[in-house]
N, C-alpha and C positions, 0 to 999 in steps of 0.2 A: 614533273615529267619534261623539264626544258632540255634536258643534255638528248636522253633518249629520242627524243620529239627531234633536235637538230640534227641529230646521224640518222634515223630515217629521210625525213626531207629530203638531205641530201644527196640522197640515191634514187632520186627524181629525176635527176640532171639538169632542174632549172639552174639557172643562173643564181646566183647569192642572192644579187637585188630585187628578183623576184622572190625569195624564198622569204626575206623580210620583209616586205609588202604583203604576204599572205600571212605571217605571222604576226604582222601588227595588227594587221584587220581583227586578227581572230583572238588575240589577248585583251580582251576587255572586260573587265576590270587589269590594266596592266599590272603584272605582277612579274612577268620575263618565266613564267613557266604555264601549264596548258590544261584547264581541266580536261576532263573527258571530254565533255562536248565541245571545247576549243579546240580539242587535238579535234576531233571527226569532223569540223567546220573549216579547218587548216586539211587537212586533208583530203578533203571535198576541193574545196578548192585548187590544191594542187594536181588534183587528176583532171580537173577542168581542164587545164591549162597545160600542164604536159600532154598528157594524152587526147584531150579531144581542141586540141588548138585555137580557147577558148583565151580571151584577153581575161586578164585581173580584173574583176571590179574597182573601178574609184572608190568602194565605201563596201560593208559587209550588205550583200543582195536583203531585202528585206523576208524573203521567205528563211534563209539563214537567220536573222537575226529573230522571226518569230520562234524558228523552232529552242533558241536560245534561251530566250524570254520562255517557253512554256517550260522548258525544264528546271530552270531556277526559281520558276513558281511551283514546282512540284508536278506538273503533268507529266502523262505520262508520254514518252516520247517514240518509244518502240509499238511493235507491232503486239496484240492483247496477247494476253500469259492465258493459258489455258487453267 
């Protein structure tokens, strides 16, 4: 999902160097493309920050990186399935 993932970002209108900074954060395990929940963690972040004029984090926030960690263990991350 890395080409698709970079032409949205893009019509953010962050800056470049911010838009890589929110993608590093959010590529980990780096691979240079975005699972689901790296894309919705990268893009969280991006609306932080474009839209509510929020700084970047130095590091991926820890409640981000929980909800990471619970999904890649199998939890479940959305709101219950009826």
């Amino acid at each position: 999902h890395g080409k698709e993932a970079v032409e949205l970002f893009s019509k953010s209108g962050l800056p470049q160097d911010k838009l890589r900074d929110i993608w590093n954060m959010s590529d980990d395990p780096v691979d240079n493309k975005l699972s689901k929940m790296e894309f919705v963690i990268a893009m969280h972040l991006i609306v932080c920050v474009s839209k509510k004029n929020l700084p970047i984090p130095k590091g991926l926030p820890a409640s981000l990186q929980g909800l990471k960690s619970a999904q890649e263990q199998g939890a479940p991350t959305g709101p219950p399935q009826p």
